[in-house]
C-alpha positions in Angstrom: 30.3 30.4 -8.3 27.3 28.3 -8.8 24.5 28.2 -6.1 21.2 26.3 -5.7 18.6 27.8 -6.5 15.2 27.1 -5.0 12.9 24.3 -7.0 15.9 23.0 -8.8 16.3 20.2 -6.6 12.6 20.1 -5.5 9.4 21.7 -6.8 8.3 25.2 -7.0 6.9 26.8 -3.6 3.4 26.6 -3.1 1.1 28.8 -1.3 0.3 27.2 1.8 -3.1 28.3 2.0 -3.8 26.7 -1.7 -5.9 23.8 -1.3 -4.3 21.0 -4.1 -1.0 20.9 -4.9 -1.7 20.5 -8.0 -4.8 22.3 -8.5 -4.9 21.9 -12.4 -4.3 18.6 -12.7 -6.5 17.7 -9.2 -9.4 19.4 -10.2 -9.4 18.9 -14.4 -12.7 18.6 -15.9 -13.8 15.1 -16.2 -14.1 14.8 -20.1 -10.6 16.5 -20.6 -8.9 13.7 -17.9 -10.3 11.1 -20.1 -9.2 12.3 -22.9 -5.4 12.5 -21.6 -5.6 9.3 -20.2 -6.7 8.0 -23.7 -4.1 9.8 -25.3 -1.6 8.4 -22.8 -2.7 4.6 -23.4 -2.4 4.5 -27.1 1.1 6.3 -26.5 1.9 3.0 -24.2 -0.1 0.3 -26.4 2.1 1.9 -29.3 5.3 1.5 -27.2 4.6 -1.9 -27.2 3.7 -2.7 -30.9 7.5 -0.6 -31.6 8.9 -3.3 -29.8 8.9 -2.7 -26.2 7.8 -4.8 -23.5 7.8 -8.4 -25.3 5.8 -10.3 -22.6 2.7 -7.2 -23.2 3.2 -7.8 -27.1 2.4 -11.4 -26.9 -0.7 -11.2 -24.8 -2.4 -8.5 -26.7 -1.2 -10.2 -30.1 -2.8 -13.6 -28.4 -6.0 -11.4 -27.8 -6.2 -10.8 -31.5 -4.6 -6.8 -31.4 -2.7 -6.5 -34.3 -1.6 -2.9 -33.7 -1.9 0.4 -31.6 -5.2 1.6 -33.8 -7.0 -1.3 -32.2 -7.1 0.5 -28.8 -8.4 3.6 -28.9 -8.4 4.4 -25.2 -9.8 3.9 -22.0 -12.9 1.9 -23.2 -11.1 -0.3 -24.8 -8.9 -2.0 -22.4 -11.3 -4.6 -21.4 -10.1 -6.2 -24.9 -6.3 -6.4 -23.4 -5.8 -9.6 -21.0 -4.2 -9.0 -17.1 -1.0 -9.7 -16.1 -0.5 -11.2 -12.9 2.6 -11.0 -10.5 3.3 -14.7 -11.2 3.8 -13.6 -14.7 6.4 -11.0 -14.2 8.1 -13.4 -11.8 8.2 -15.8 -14.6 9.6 -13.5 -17.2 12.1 -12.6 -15.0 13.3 -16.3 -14.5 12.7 -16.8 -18.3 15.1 -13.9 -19.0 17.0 -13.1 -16.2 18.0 -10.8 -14.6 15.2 -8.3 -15.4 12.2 -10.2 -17.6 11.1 -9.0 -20.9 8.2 -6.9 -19.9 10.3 -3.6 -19.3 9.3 -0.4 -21.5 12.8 0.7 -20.9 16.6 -0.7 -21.1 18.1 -0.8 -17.5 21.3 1.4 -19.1 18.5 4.4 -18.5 17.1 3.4 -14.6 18.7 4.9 -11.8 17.1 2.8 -9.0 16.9 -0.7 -8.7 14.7 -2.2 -5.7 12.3 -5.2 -5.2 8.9 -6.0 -3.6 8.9 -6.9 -0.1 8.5 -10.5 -1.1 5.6 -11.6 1.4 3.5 -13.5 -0.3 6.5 -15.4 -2.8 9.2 -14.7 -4.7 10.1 -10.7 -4.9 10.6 -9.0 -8.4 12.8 -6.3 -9.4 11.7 -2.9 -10.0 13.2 -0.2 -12.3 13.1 3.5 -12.2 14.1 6.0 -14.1 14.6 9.7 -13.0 11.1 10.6 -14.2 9.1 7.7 -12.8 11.2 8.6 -9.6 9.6 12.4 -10.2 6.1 11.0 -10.8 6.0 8.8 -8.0 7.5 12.2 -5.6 4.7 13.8 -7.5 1.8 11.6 -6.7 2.7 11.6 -3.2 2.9 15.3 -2.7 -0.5 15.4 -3.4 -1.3 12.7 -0.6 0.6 14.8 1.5 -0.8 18.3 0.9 -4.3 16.6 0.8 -3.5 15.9 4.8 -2.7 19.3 5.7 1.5 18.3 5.6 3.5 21.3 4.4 7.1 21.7 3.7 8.9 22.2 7.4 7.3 19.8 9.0 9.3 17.1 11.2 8.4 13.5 9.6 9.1 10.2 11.3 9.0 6.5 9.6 10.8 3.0 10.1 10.6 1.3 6.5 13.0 -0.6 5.2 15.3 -0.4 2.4 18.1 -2.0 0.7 16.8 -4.5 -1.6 13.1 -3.3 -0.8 12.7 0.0 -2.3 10.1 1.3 0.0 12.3 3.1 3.0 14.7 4.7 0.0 11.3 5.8 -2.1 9.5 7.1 1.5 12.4 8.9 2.1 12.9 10.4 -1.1 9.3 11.6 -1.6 9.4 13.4 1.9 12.9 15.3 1.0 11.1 16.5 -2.4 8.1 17.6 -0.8 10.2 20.2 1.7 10.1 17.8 4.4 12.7 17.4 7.7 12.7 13.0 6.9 13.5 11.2 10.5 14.0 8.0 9.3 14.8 5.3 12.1 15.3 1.6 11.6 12.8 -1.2 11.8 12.4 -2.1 14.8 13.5 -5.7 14.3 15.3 -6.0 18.1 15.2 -4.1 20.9 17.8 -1.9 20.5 17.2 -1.2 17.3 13.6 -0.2 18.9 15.2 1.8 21.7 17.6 3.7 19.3 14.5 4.9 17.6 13.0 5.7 20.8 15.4 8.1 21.8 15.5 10.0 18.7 12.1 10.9 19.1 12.8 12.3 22.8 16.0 14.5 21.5 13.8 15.4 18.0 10.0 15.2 18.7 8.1 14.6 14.7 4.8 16.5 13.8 4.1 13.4 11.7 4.5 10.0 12.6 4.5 7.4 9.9 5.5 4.6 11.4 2.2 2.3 12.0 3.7 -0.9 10.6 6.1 -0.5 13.2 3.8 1.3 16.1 3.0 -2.4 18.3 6.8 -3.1 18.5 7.4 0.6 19.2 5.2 0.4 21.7 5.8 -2.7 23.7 9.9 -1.3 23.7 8.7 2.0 24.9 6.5 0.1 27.7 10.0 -2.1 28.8 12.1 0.8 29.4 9.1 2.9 31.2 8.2 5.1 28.8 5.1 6.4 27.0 5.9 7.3 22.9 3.3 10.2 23.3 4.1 11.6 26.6 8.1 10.6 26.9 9.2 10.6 22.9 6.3 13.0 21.8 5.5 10.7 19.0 1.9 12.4 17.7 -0.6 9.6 17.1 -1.3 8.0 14.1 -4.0 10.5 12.2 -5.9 8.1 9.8 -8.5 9.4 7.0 -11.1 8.1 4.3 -11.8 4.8 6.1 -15.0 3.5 4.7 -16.6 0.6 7.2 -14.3 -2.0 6.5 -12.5 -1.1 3.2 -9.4 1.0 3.4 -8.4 4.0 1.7 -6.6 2.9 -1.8 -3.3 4.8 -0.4 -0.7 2.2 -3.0 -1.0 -0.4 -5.9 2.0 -1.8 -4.7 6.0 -0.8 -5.1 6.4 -2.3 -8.4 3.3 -0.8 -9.8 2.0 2.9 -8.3 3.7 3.2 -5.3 1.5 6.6 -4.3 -1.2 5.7 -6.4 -3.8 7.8 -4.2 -4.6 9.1 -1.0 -7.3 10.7 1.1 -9.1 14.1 1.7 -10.4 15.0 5.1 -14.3 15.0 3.4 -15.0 12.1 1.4 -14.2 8.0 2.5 -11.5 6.6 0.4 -8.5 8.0 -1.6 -8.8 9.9 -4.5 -6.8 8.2 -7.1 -4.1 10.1 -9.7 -5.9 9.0 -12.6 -3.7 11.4 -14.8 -0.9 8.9 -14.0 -2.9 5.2 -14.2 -6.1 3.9 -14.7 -7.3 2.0 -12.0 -10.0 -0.4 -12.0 -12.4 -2.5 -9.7 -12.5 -6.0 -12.1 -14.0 -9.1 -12.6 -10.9 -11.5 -13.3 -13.4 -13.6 -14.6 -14.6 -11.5 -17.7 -11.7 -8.9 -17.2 -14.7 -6.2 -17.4 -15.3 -4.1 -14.7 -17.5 -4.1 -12.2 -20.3 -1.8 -11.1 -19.2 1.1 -9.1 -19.4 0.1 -5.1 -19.1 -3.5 -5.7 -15.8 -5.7 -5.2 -13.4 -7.0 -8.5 -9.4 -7.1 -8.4 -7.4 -3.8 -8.0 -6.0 -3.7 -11.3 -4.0 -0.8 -12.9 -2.8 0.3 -16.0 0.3 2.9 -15.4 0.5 5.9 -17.6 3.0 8.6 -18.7 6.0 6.3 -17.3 9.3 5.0 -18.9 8.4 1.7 -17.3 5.1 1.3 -17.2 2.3 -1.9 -17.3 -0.4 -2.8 -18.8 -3.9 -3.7 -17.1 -1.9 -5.5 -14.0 -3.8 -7.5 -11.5 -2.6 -7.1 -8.1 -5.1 -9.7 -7.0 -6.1 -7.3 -4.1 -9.7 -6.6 -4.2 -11.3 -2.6 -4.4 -14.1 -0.7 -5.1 -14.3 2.6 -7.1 -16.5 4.9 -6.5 -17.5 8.0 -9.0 -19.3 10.3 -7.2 -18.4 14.4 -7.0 -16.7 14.9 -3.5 -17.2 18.5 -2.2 -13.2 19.1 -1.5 -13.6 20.0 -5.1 -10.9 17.7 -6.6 -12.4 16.2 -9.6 -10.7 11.9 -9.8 -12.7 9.1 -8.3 -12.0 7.6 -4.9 -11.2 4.1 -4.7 -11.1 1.8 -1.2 -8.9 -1.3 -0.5 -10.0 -4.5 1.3 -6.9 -6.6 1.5 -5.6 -9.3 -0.6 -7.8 -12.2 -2.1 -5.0 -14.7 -1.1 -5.5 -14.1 2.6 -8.9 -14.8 2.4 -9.6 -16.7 5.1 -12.2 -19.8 5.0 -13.8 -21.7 8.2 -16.6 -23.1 9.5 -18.3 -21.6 6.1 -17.4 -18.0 6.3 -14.9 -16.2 5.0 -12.8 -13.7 6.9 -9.5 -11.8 6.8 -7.1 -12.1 9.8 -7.7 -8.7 10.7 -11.2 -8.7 11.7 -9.8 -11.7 14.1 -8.0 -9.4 15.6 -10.7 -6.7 15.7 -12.1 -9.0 18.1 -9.2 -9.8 20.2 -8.7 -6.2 20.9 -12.2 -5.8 22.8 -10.3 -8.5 25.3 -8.0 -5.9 27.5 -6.2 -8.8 29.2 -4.0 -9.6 25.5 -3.8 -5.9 24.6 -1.6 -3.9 26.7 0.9 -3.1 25.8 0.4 -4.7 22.3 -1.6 -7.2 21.1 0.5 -10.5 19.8 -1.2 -13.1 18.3 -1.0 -15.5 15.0 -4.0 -17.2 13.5 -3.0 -21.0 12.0 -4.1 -20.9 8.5 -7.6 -23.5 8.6 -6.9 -26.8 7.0 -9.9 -28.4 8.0 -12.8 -25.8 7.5 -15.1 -27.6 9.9 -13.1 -27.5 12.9 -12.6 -24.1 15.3 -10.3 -22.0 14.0 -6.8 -21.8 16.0 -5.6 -19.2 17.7 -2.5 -18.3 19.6 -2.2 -15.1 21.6 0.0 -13.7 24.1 -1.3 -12.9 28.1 -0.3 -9.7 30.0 -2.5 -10.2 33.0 -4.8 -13.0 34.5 -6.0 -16.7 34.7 -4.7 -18.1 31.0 -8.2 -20.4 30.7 -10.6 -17.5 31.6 -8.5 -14.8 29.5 -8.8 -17.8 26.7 -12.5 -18.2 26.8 -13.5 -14.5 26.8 -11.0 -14.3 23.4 -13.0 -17.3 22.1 -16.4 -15.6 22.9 -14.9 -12.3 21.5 -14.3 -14.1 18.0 -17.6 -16.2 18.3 -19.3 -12.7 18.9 -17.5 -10.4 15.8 -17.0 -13.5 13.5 -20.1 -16.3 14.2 -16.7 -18.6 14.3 -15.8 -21.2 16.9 -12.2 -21.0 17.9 -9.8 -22.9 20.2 -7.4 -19.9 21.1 -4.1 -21.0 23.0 -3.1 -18.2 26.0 0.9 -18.3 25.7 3.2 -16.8 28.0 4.3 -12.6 27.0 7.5 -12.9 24.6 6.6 -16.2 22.9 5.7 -15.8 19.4 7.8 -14.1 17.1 8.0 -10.3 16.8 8.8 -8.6 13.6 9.8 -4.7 13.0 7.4 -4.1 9.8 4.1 -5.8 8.7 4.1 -8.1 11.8 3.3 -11.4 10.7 0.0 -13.1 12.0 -0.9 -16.3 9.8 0.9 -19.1 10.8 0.4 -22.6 8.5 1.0 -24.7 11.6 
């Protein structure tokens, strides 16, 4: 009678005293990692010239490439154009259902998702069992790196269906030797509360739920309960923060969905350059920039049946080379949002984040949860709108000490609207706080 047998549905046991999970790969000398990740481009680039991926062969044949020799790695791709997301949205419209910039026919995918769709139309994204593995891969390192080991008790509320994310979450937990908890988005109340009491009959080790956390929260606070204390919900344990920039933890579903993640001794997330090269670019030349200083998060996948080619997420980042005494051996890169929410007013530029960095200092909006929304500036010269939600005092005092809060953090005048608790609109993942009107 067959049985399972351990690491045939999962990966080997590890020592749990090891330090990497991979500790060949994680700690490879630096000349050898460039040399695979050349060999692993001008395997990709030659995919393309045998006929894969149409959409990649016109742009590097409109760059004047005539064939794989004319890349010989890593130092070369400066000479192949970016692809945007508007670009694979338009292949996909030009050759429905699926575009012509896949590497692989969808007869040989196994998953089918899309983006979440939040800043316009989503795409469709393909797997096939190996991406599947090297995405389950990349985040097993993320998750040894923060001391998670097979056993532990995992929470999170992403979603799923047509976004992959909750399904690829999920799966990467279950690989890794994890116990996956995974409750629904809090979109209502009860959906809220149902998640709630899970947590009190099954308490996690690790929460990963901070999309969710503010609607969590403000449920748990209705129905008289603390998510530490009542539901034993561990706080949210957050590494490699650098200032202002975040740790590079994704380059998005459709591209490197685990792309890196952080160590508990250096800022930012080391990155699984084995599996992409990831760059800090100037869209303007396409070159990259110097190390520390701002270009577009762009990424070239490697060793994947669908992969692509130098893609611009339009998301800005920062590299930086420099030997980190954990003793892995990949740079660390740091995220600072997307260049499309780049805010403008009053002749600064901002991201609606650091608005609320400011609001927060104001304990009158903040408990339970802070809800606000900032309307998007039309006219940069006038103060910049603000609507936020009261939990205790006068709403014209509370008002003005937001408006000095922003004025303090920002140097921006703002005109910010105290609105009764349950007014704006709540959302169960990636809260939504810019408003056009």
């Amino acid at each position: 009678m067959a049985r399972y047998e351990p690491g045939t549905l999962g990966p080997t046991p590890r020592d749990p005293a090891q330090a990497f999970w991979d500790p060949e790969l994680q700690t490879l000398d630096r000349e050898r990692l460039r040399q695979l990740q050349d060999e692993r481009l001008r395997q990709l680039v030659s995919r393309v010239f045998d006929g894969s991926a149409p959409l990649f062969r016109r742009k590097l044949e409109e760059a004047g490439l005539t064939g794989a020799g004319d890349i010989a790695g890593v130092d070369d791709l400066a000479r192949i154009p970016l692809t945007v997301k508007q670009d694979l949205r338009d292949a996909e419209a030009e050759h429905p259902p699926f575009g012509d910039y896949r590497f692989t026919s969808p007869s040989e995918c196994v998953r089918l998702g899309t983006s979440t769709g939040t800043t316009g139309t989503p795409t469709i994204a393909l797997w096939t069992r190996h991406d599947i593995w090297v995405e389950y891969e990349s985040a097993a390192r993320n998750w040894w790196r923060n001391g998670f080991r097979p056993g532990n008790v995992v929470t999170h509320a992403h979603p799923a269906y047509l976004y992959g994310g909750g399904v690829m979450m999920s799966g990467c937990l279950e690989y890794f030797g994890m116990l996956n908890l995974w409750v629904a988005p809090p979109d209502t109340d009860e959906l809220a509360e149902q998640g709630i009491r899970m947590w009190q009959r099954v308490h996690p080790d690790v929460s990963m739920v901070a999309f969710s956390l503010g609607r969590f929260t403000e449920v748990a606070a209705k129905l008289g309960l603390d998510l530490a204390a009542d539901a034993g919900l561990p706080s949210f344990k957050f590494q490699g923060g650098g200032g202002r920039a975040l740790p590079l933890f994704t380059a998005g579903l459709e591209c490197y969905a685990y792309s890196g993640g952080p160590c508990s001794h250096s800022p930012g997330a080391h990155l699984h350059e084995d599996w992409a090269v990831i760059q800090a670019v100037d869209p303007r030349t396409g070159r990259e920039v110097p190390d520390g200083e701002w270009g577009d998060l762009v990424v070239t996948t490697l060793d994947r049946d669908n992969g692509l080619l130098r893609y611009d997420l339009e998301e800005a980042c920062y590299l930086d080379r420099r030997p980190c005494t954990c003793g892995e051996t990949t740079i660390r890169g740091f995220w600072g949002g997307r260049f499309k929410d780049l805010l403008a007013s009053q002749g600064k530029h901002f991201q609606v984040g650091e608005v609320e960095g400011a609001l927060r200092s104001v304990e009158a909006v903040t408990s339970p949860t802070l809800e606000y929304v900032v309307v998007k500036p039309r006219d940069e010269a006038a103060p910049l709108a603000v609507r936020v939600e009261l939990v205790d005092g006068d709403q014209a005092e509370v008002g003005a000490r937001c408006a000095a809060a922003i004025k303090r953090d920002l140097g921006l005048d703002a005109a910010v609207e105290v609105v009764a608790r349950d007014t704006l609109p709540r959302s169960g993942y990636k809260a939504v706080h810019l408003v056009e009107s």
